[in-house]
C-alpha positions, 0 to 999 in steps of 0.5 A: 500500500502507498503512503498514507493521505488524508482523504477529508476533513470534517469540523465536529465542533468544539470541547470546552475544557477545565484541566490543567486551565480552562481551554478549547479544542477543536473536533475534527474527524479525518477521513483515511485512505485506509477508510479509517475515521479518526477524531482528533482534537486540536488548539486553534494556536496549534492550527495556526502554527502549522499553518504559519509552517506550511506558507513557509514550505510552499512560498509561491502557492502562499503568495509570498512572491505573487500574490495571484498565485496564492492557493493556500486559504487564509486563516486569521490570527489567534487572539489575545483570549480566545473565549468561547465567542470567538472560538464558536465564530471561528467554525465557519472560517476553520470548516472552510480552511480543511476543506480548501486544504484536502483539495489543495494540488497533492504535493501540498494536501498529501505532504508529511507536514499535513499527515503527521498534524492530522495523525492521531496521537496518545492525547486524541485517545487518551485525553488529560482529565481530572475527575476532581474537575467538570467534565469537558462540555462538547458543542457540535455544529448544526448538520445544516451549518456542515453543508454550508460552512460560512453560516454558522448558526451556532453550536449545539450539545451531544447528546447521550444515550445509554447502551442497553447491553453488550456489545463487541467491536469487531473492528477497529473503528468500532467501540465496545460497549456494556450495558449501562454504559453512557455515551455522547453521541457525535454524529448519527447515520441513517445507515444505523451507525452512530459515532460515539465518545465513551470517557477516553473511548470513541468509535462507531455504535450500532444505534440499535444498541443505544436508547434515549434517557427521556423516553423509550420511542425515538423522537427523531423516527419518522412515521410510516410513509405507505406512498413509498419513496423510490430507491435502488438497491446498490449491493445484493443481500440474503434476507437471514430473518424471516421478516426479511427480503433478499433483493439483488443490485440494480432492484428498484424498490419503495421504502415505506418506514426509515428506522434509526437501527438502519433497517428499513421496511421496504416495498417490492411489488406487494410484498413487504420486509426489512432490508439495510439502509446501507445498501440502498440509494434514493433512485436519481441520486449519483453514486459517490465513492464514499457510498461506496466505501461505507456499503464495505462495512457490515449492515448493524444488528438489528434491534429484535436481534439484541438478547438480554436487552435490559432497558430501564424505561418501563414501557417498551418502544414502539412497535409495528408487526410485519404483518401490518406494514404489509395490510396497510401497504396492501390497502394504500395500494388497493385505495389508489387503484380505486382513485384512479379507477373511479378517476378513469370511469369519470373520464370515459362517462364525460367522453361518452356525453360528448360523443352522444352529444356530437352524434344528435342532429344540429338544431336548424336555425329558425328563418324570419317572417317575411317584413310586410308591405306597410312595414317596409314602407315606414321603417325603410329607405326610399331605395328599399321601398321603391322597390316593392311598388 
Protein backbone atom coordinates (compact mmCIF):
# COMPACT_ATOMS: atom_id res chain seq x y z
CA UNK A 1 0.00 0.00 0.00
CA UNK A 2 1.44 3.58 -0.91
CA UNK A 3 1.91 6.34 1.77
CA UNK A 4 -0.71 7.41 3.92
CA UNK A 5 -3.26 10.73 2.93
CA UNK A 6 -5.83 12.25 4.00
CA UNK A 7 -9.00 11.99 2.00
CA UNK A 8 -11.42 14.54 4.16
CA UNK A 9 -11.72 16.56 6.96
CA UNK A 10 -14.87 17.48 8.97
CA UNK A 11 -15.21 20.30 11.53
CA UNK A 12 -17.08 18.39 14.68
CA UNK A 13 -17.41 21.32 16.92
CA UNK A 14 -15.66 22.05 19.93
CA UNK A 15 -14.51 20.97 23.70
CA UNK A 16 -14.73 23.07 26.37
CA UNK A 17 -12.04 22.01 28.87
CA UNK A 18 -11.33 22.76 32.55
CA UNK A 19 -7.67 20.98 33.13
CA UNK A 20 -4.82 21.94 33.54
CA UNK A 21 -6.57 25.50 32.78
CA UNK A 22 -9.60 26.20 31.02
CA UNK A 23 -9.46 25.88 27.44
CA UNK A 24 -10.91 24.80 23.73
CA UNK A 25 -10.36 22.08 21.48
CA UNK A 26 -11.44 21.73 18.15
CA UNK A 27 -13.08 18.19 16.64
CA UNK A 28 -12.27 17.39 13.63
CA UNK A 29 -12.99 13.88 12.11
CA UNK A 30 -10.27 12.60 9.41
CA UNK A 31 -11.13 10.54 6.73
CA UNK A 32 -8.09 7.95 5.58
CA UNK A 33 -7.18 6.28 2.52
CA UNK A 34 -7.15 3.20 4.52
CA UNK A 35 -11.18 4.33 5.01
CA UNK A 36 -10.44 4.57 8.61
CA UNK A 37 -12.09 7.59 10.76
CA UNK A 38 -10.29 9.23 13.36
CA UNK A 39 -11.48 12.21 15.89
CA UNK A 40 -8.66 14.21 16.82
CA UNK A 41 -8.91 17.07 18.98
CA UNK A 42 -6.68 20.43 18.25
CA UNK A 43 -6.00 24.01 19.83
CA UNK A 44 -6.52 26.95 17.16
CA UNK A 45 -2.78 28.23 18.19
CA UNK A 46 -1.81 24.76 17.29
CA UNK A 47 -3.75 25.31 13.55
CA UNK A 48 -2.33 28.16 13.49
CA UNK A 49 1.43 27.34 13.96
CA UNK A 50 1.08 24.62 11.10
CA UNK A 51 -0.40 26.86 9.21
CA UNK A 52 2.37 29.75 9.58
CA UNK A 53 4.80 26.31 8.66
CA UNK A 54 3.06 25.06 5.56
CA UNK A 55 3.30 29.15 3.90
CA UNK A 56 6.94 28.57 4.71
CA UNK A 57 7.22 25.01 2.91
CA UNK A 58 5.32 26.40 -0.01
CA UNK A 59 6.24 30.22 -0.75
CA UNK A 60 4.83 30.63 -4.35
CA UNK A 61 1.41 28.62 -3.64
CA UNK A 62 1.20 31.03 -0.36
CA UNK A 63 1.65 34.17 -2.23
CA UNK A 64 4.76 35.21 -0.64
CA UNK A 65 6.14 36.34 -4.35
CA UNK A 66 3.00 36.54 -6.37
CA UNK A 67 0.20 37.25 -4.52
CA UNK A 68 -2.12 35.84 -7.69
CA UNK A 69 -0.55 32.84 -7.42
CA UNK A 70 -1.92 32.09 -3.54
CA UNK A 71 -3.77 28.73 -3.48
CA UNK A 72 -3.36 28.25 0.11
CA UNK A 73 -6.51 29.79 2.30
CA UNK A 74 -6.01 32.46 4.57
CA UNK A 75 -6.69 31.90 8.08
CA UNK A 76 -6.89 34.57 10.88
CA UNK A 77 -4.86 35.01 13.81
CA UNK A 78 -5.37 33.67 17.05
CA UNK A 79 -6.18 36.34 19.51
CA UNK A 80 -5.24 37.74 22.54
CA UNK A 81 -8.03 35.28 24.52
CA UNK A 82 -9.69 33.22 22.64
CA UNK A 83 -13.09 32.69 24.66
CA UNK A 84 -15.92 30.65 24.00
CA UNK A 85 -17.21 33.53 21.25
CA UNK A 86 -14.52 33.77 19.42
CA UNK A 87 -13.88 30.20 19.41
CA UNK A 88 -17.50 29.50 18.28
CA UNK A 89 -17.42 32.23 15.46
CA UNK A 90 -14.24 30.89 14.09
CA UNK A 91 -16.12 27.46 12.93
CA UNK A 92 -17.20 28.68 9.67
CA UNK A 93 -13.54 30.03 8.67
CA UNK A 94 -11.79 26.82 10.02
CA UNK A 95 -14.54 24.39 8.33
CA UNK A 96 -13.94 26.32 5.03
CA UNK A 97 -9.92 26.23 5.59
CA UNK A 98 -9.77 21.90 5.61
CA UNK A 99 -11.85 21.73 3.02
CA UNK A 100 -9.78 24.02 0.92
CA UNK A 101 -6.66 22.40 2.27
CA UNK A 102 -7.68 18.44 1.38
CA UNK A 103 -8.42 19.91 -2.13
CA UNK A 104 -5.11 21.60 -2.48
CA UNK A 105 -2.59 20.11 -5.54
CA UNK A 106 -1.22 16.51 -3.93
CA UNK A 107 2.22 17.86 -3.37
CA UNK A 108 0.59 20.08 -0.80
CA UNK A 109 -2.50 18.22 0.61
CA UNK A 110 -0.67 14.78 0.51
CA UNK A 111 2.52 16.15 2.27
CA UNK A 112 4.19 14.87 5.77
CA UNK A 113 3.83 18.22 7.05
CA UNK A 114 -0.11 17.66 6.56
CA UNK A 115 -0.31 13.68 7.62
CA UNK A 116 1.61 13.82 10.54
CA UNK A 117 -0.65 17.10 12.05
CA UNK A 118 -3.75 15.05 11.41
CA UNK A 119 -2.40 11.74 12.52
CA UNK A 120 -3.77 10.68 15.80
CA UNK A 121 -1.94 10.98 18.83
CA UNK A 122 -1.54 9.47 22.64
CA UNK A 123 -3.91 12.65 23.59
CA UNK A 124 -6.77 12.12 20.82
CA UNK A 125 -7.23 8.75 22.63
CA UNK A 126 -6.35 9.44 25.90
CA UNK A 127 -7.08 12.89 26.73
CA UNK A 128 -5.85 14.76 30.15
CA UNK A 129 -8.61 14.88 32.65
CA UNK A 130 -9.15 15.01 36.20
CA UNK A 131 -12.49 13.83 37.76
CA UNK A 132 -11.97 16.07 40.96
CA UNK A 133 -12.66 18.97 37.97
CA UNK A 134 -16.46 19.47 35.40
CA UNK A 135 -16.35 17.08 32.61
CA UNK A 136 -15.47 18.66 29.10
CA UNK A 137 -18.53 20.43 27.76
CA UNK A 138 -18.92 19.47 23.64
CA UNK A 139 -20.70 21.64 21.35
CA UNK A 140 -21.48 20.12 17.68
CA UNK A 141 -22.06 22.17 14.74
CA UNK A 142 -25.75 22.01 13.39
CA UNK A 143 -25.89 19.17 10.34
CA UNK A 144 -27.16 22.14 8.19
CA UNK A 145 -24.10 24.50 9.13
CA UNK A 146 -21.93 21.32 7.74
CA UNK A 147 -23.02 21.92 4.10
CA UNK A 148 -22.53 25.08 4.27
CA UNK A 149 -19.68 26.05 6.34
CA UNK A 150 -19.56 30.17 6.29
CA UNK A 151 -23.09 30.10 8.13
CA UNK A 152 -22.66 29.06 11.16
CA UNK A 153 -25.56 29.39 13.49
CA UNK A 154 -24.18 28.39 16.42
CA UNK A 155 -23.32 25.12 18.24
CA UNK A 156 -25.36 22.58 19.68
CA UNK A 157 -24.66 19.69 22.77
CA UNK A 158 -24.11 15.94 22.36
CA UNK A 159 -26.44 14.32 23.19
CA UNK A 160 -26.36 10.87 25.42
CA UNK A 161 -27.82 7.68 25.38
CA UNK A 162 -27.42 4.86 27.37
CA UNK A 163 -26.09 1.21 25.87
CA UNK A 164 -28.89 -1.03 26.72
CA UNK A 165 -26.45 -4.21 26.50
CA UNK A 166 -23.37 -5.59 25.38
CA UNK A 167 -21.54 -5.13 22.70
CA UNK A 168 -18.46 -6.40 20.90
CA UNK A 169 -16.37 -4.22 18.45
CA UNK A 170 -15.33 -6.47 15.56
CA UNK A 171 -13.01 -3.77 14.02
CA UNK A 172 -11.06 -1.10 14.93
CA UNK A 173 -13.17 1.68 14.02
CA UNK A 174 -15.78 0.40 16.34
CA UNK A 175 -16.43 0.67 20.14
CA UNK A 176 -17.11 -1.96 22.65
CA UNK A 177 -19.85 -1.08 25.00
CA UNK A 178 -21.71 -2.60 28.31
CA UNK A 179 -24.97 -2.26 29.40
CA UNK A 180 -25.48 0.68 31.25
CA UNK A 181 -22.85 2.47 29.54
CA UNK A 182 -23.45 6.25 28.78
CA UNK A 183 -22.20 7.63 25.73
CA UNK A 184 -22.33 11.03 23.77
CA UNK A 185 -23.38 10.85 20.56
CA UNK A 186 -21.18 12.64 17.62
CA UNK A 187 -22.57 12.08 14.76
CA UNK A 188 -25.63 9.91 13.72
CA UNK A 189 -26.06 8.00 10.35
CA UNK A 190 -29.28 6.92 8.74
CA UNK A 191 -27.13 3.86 7.71
CA UNK A 192 -27.74 2.58 11.75
CA UNK A 193 -24.01 3.51 12.81
CA UNK A 194 -23.67 6.28 15.40
CA UNK A 195 -20.14 7.78 16.04
CA UNK A 196 -19.76 8.00 19.71
CA UNK A 197 -17.34 9.08 22.57
CA UNK A 198 -17.32 6.91 25.98
CA UNK A 199 -14.62 8.85 28.59
CA UNK A 200 -11.11 8.45 26.74
CA UNK A 201 -13.09 5.54 24.10
CA UNK A 202 -14.86 6.87 20.63
CA UNK A 203 -15.74 4.64 17.87
CA UNK A 204 -18.51 3.73 15.92
CA UNK A 205 -22.07 2.15 17.67
CA UNK A 206 -24.96 0.35 16.48
CA UNK A 207 -27.65 2.68 17.14
CA UNK A 208 -29.79 -0.49 17.84
CA UNK A 209 -27.69 -0.83 20.75
CA UNK A 210 -28.39 2.76 22.46
CA UNK A 211 -31.72 4.34 23.90
CA UNK A 212 -32.63 7.91 24.95
CA UNK A 213 -32.59 8.77 28.80
CA UNK A 214 -36.04 10.57 28.30
CA UNK A 215 -38.15 8.25 26.96
CA UNK A 216 -38.30 4.65 25.39
CA UNK A 217 -39.51 5.95 21.50
CA UNK A 218 -37.43 7.86 19.29
CA UNK A 219 -38.39 11.46 18.58
CA UNK A 220 -36.18 11.67 15.62
CA UNK A 221 -38.06 8.37 13.97
CA UNK A 222 -40.33 9.28 11.14
CA UNK A 223 -43.50 7.82 10.71
CA UNK A 224 -44.50 5.35 8.08
CA UNK A 225 -44.75 6.60 4.78
CA UNK A 226 -47.36 3.94 2.55
CA UNK A 227 -46.72 6.00 -0.53
CA UNK A 228 -43.12 4.73 -0.61
CA UNK A 229 -40.19 6.77 -1.56
CA UNK A 230 -38.14 5.01 -4.52
CA UNK A 231 -34.92 3.89 -4.08
CA UNK A 232 -32.41 1.31 -5.88
CA UNK A 233 -30.50 -1.45 -4.37
CA UNK A 234 -26.69 -0.90 -4.59
CA UNK A 235 -25.48 -4.15 -3.09
CA UNK A 236 -27.37 -7.57 -3.02
CA UNK A 237 -28.21 -9.08 0.34
CA UNK A 238 -29.92 -12.58 1.55
CA UNK A 239 -32.58 -11.98 3.73
CA UNK A 240 -31.32 -14.16 7.32
CA UNK A 241 -34.88 -13.27 9.05
CA UNK A 242 -37.79 -14.14 8.30
CA UNK A 243 -39.11 -10.91 8.15
CA UNK A 244 -36.53 -10.01 5.90
CA UNK A 245 -36.18 -9.50 1.91
CA UNK A 246 -33.18 -10.87 -0.17
CA UNK A 247 -33.30 -8.42 -3.16
CA UNK A 248 -30.14 -8.11 -5.98
CA UNK A 249 -28.33 -4.87 -7.11
CA UNK A 250 -29.85 -2.94 -9.73
CA UNK A 251 -33.82 -3.68 -7.59
CA UNK A 252 -35.98 -0.71 -7.82
CA UNK A 253 -37.91 -0.60 -4.70
CA UNK A 254 -40.21 1.69 -2.23
CA UNK A 255 -39.21 2.47 1.22
CA UNK A 256 -42.01 2.57 3.42
CA UNK A 257 -40.51 3.32 7.06
CA UNK A 258 -36.88 4.53 7.97
CA UNK A 259 -35.85 3.24 11.23
CA UNK A 260 -32.61 4.67 13.30
CA UNK A 261 -31.17 0.73 13.59
CA UNK A 262 -30.52 1.32 9.59
CA UNK A 263 -33.14 -1.23 8.58
CA UNK A 264 -35.81 -0.07 6.92
CA UNK A 265 -39.50 -1.58 5.94
CA UNK A 266 -39.41 -1.75 2.31
CA UNK A 267 -41.72 -2.50 -0.50
CA UNK A 268 -41.04 -4.75 -3.59
CA UNK A 269 -44.30 -5.23 -5.61
CA UNK A 270 -46.68 -6.27 -2.80
CA UNK A 271 -44.59 -7.76 -0.95
CA UNK A 272 -43.07 -6.31 2.40
CA UNK A 273 -39.74 -6.72 4.70
CA UNK A 274 -36.71 -5.19 6.07
CA UNK A 275 -33.89 -4.59 4.05
CA UNK A 276 -30.36 -2.36 5.31
CA UNK A 277 -30.42 1.15 4.59
CA UNK A 278 -26.51 0.98 3.54
CA UNK A 279 -27.27 -0.98 0.63
CA UNK A 280 -29.89 1.39 -0.66
CA UNK A 281 -29.69 4.51 -2.54
CA UNK A 282 -32.71 7.35 -3.43
CA UNK A 283 -33.47 6.34 -7.20
CA UNK A 284 -31.63 9.87 -9.29
CA UNK A 285 -29.03 10.39 -6.71
CA UNK A 286 -25.28 9.96 -8.14
CA UNK A 287 -23.10 7.09 -6.63
CA UNK A 288 -20.32 8.51 -4.79
CA UNK A 289 -17.27 6.90 -3.79
CA UNK A 290 -17.80 7.38 -0.14
CA UNK A 291 -21.29 5.48 -0.53
CA UNK A 292 -19.35 3.12 -1.90
CA UNK A 293 -16.97 2.74 0.96
CA UNK A 294 -19.49 2.56 3.71
CA UNK A 295 -21.70 -0.47 1.96
CA UNK A 296 -17.88 -2.31 2.51
CA UNK A 297 -18.83 -2.39 6.12
CA UNK A 298 -21.32 -4.98 7.57
CA UNK A 299 -25.36 -3.80 7.89
CA UNK A 300 -25.65 -3.07 12.05
CA UNK A 301 -27.57 -5.58 14.00
CA UNK A 302 -30.99 -5.09 14.38
CA UNK A 303 -32.89 -4.39 17.50
CA UNK A 304 -35.10 -7.69 17.57
CA UNK A 305 -31.79 -9.43 17.05
CA UNK A 306 -30.32 -7.91 20.76
CA UNK A 307 -30.61 -10.87 23.57
CA UNK A 308 -30.57 -9.56 27.02
CA UNK A 309 -31.58 -6.42 26.36
CA UNK A 310 -32.16 -4.62 29.73
CA UNK A 311 -33.98 -1.01 29.16
CA UNK A 312 -34.84 0.60 32.38
CA UNK A 313 -37.69 2.51 30.77
CA UNK A 314 -40.96 0.92 31.76
CA UNK A 315 -42.64 0.96 28.55
CA UNK A 316 -41.25 -0.62 25.52
CA UNK A 317 -40.90 1.04 22.36
CA UNK A 318 -42.98 1.13 20.00
CA UNK A 319 -43.56 -1.31 17.69
CA UNK A 320 -45.12 -2.22 14.33
CA UNK A 321 -45.96 -6.08 13.41
CA UNK A 322 -44.60 -7.09 9.83
CA UNK A 323 -47.93 -8.20 9.19
CA UNK A 324 -49.37 -4.50 9.34
CA UNK A 325 -46.91 -2.99 7.28
CA UNK A 326 -47.96 -5.42 4.77
CA UNK A 327 -52.03 -4.66 5.16
CA UNK A 328 -51.75 -1.16 5.49
CA UNK A 329 -49.08 -1.31 2.37
CA UNK A 330 -51.86 -3.52 0.50
CA UNK A 331 -54.81 -1.28 1.44
CA UNK A 332 -52.57 2.05 0.44
CA UNK A 333 -52.30 0.29 -2.95
CA UNK A 334 -55.97 -1.00 -3.48
CA UNK A 335 -57.10 2.97 -2.30
CA UNK A 336 -55.04 4.35 -5.06
CA UNK A 337 -56.14 1.88 -7.61
CA UNK A 338 -59.60 2.98 -6.69
CA UNK A 339 -58.90 6.68 -7.17
CA UNK A 340 -57.73 6.06 -10.20
CA UNK A 341 -60.33 3.81 -11.11
CA UNK A 342 -63.13 5.95 -10.21
CA UNK A 343 -60.92 8.89 -11.90
CA UNK A 344 -60.69 6.84 -15.47
CA UNK A 345 -64.67 5.74 -15.41
CA UNK A 346 -65.36 9.59 -14.97
CA UNK A 347 -63.21 10.36 -17.85
CA UNK A 348 -64.93 7.94 -20.05
CA UNK A 349 -68.72 8.83 -18.72
CA UNK A 350 -67.78 12.63 -19.84
CA UNK A 351 -66.01 11.22 -23.30
CA UNK A 352 -69.06 9.23 -23.76
CA UNK A 353 -71.93 12.59 -23.16
CA UNK A 354 -69.97 14.32 -25.54
CA UNK A 355 -69.61 11.77 -28.39
CA UNK A 356 -73.61 11.24 -27.80
CA UNK A 357 -73.91 14.88 -27.96
CA UNK A 358 -71.94 15.32 -31.03
CA UNK A 359 -73.96 12.32 -32.80
CA UNK A 360 -77.54 14.29 -32.39
CA UNK A 361 -78.95 16.28 -35.33
CA UNK A 362 -77.85 20.12 -35.01
CA UNK A 363 -80.91 22.33 -34.46
CA UNK A 364 -81.72 24.11 -37.65
CA UNK A 365 -81.92 27.91 -37.24
CA UNK A 366 -85.48 29.49 -37.39
CA UNK A 367 -86.00 31.97 -40.62
CA UNK A 368 -87.75 35.08 -40.01
CA UNK A 369 -91.24 36.07 -41.30
CA UNK A 370 -91.34 37.95 -44.46
CA UNK A 371 -91.46 42.23 -43.36
CA UNK A 372 -94.99 43.33 -44.66
CA UNK A 373 -95.57 45.95 -47.31
CA UNK A 374 -96.84 48.91 -44.58
CA UNK A 375 -93.64 47.86 -42.59
CA UNK A 376 -91.18 48.40 -45.17
CA UNK A 377 -92.93 51.36 -46.30
CA UNK A 378 -92.50 53.28 -42.63
CA UNK A 379 -89.26 51.69 -41.39
CA UNK A 380 -87.50 51.62 -44.79
CA UNK A 381 -85.05 53.81 -47.07
CA UNK A 382 -86.53 55.40 -50.03
CA UNK A 383 -84.34 52.93 -52.18
CA UNK A 384 -85.83 49.51 -50.48
CA UNK A 385 -89.33 50.51 -50.54
CA UNK A 386 -89.21 51.65 -54.22
CA UNK A 387 -88.70 48.54 -54.76
CA UNK A 388 -91.70 46.89 -53.87
CA UNK A 389 -94.14 49.46 -55.57
Amino acid sequence: MGDAFIRHIELLGYEKRFFPSQHYVYMFLVKWNDLSEKVVYRRFTEIYEFHKALKEMFPIESGDINIENRIIPHLPAPKWFDGQRSTENRQGTLAEYCYTLVNLPHKISRCLHVVNFFKVRHDDMNPVTDSQIKKPEVFLLPKDSKKNPTDITGPIVLQTYRAIADYEKSSTSEMALKAGDMVDVVEKSENGWWFCQLKNKRGWVPAAYLEPLDGPDESEEQEPNYAGEAYVVQKSYSAVEEDELTLKEGDTVEVIHKLLDGWWVIRKDETTGYYPSMYLQKAGQENTSVKSELRNRGAPPRRSTIRNARSIHKQGRKQISQETYRRNSKKYIQNQRKIRGNSQNKANVIIEKNESEDNKPKAQPAVPPRPSKDLILNRCTESTWRKIL
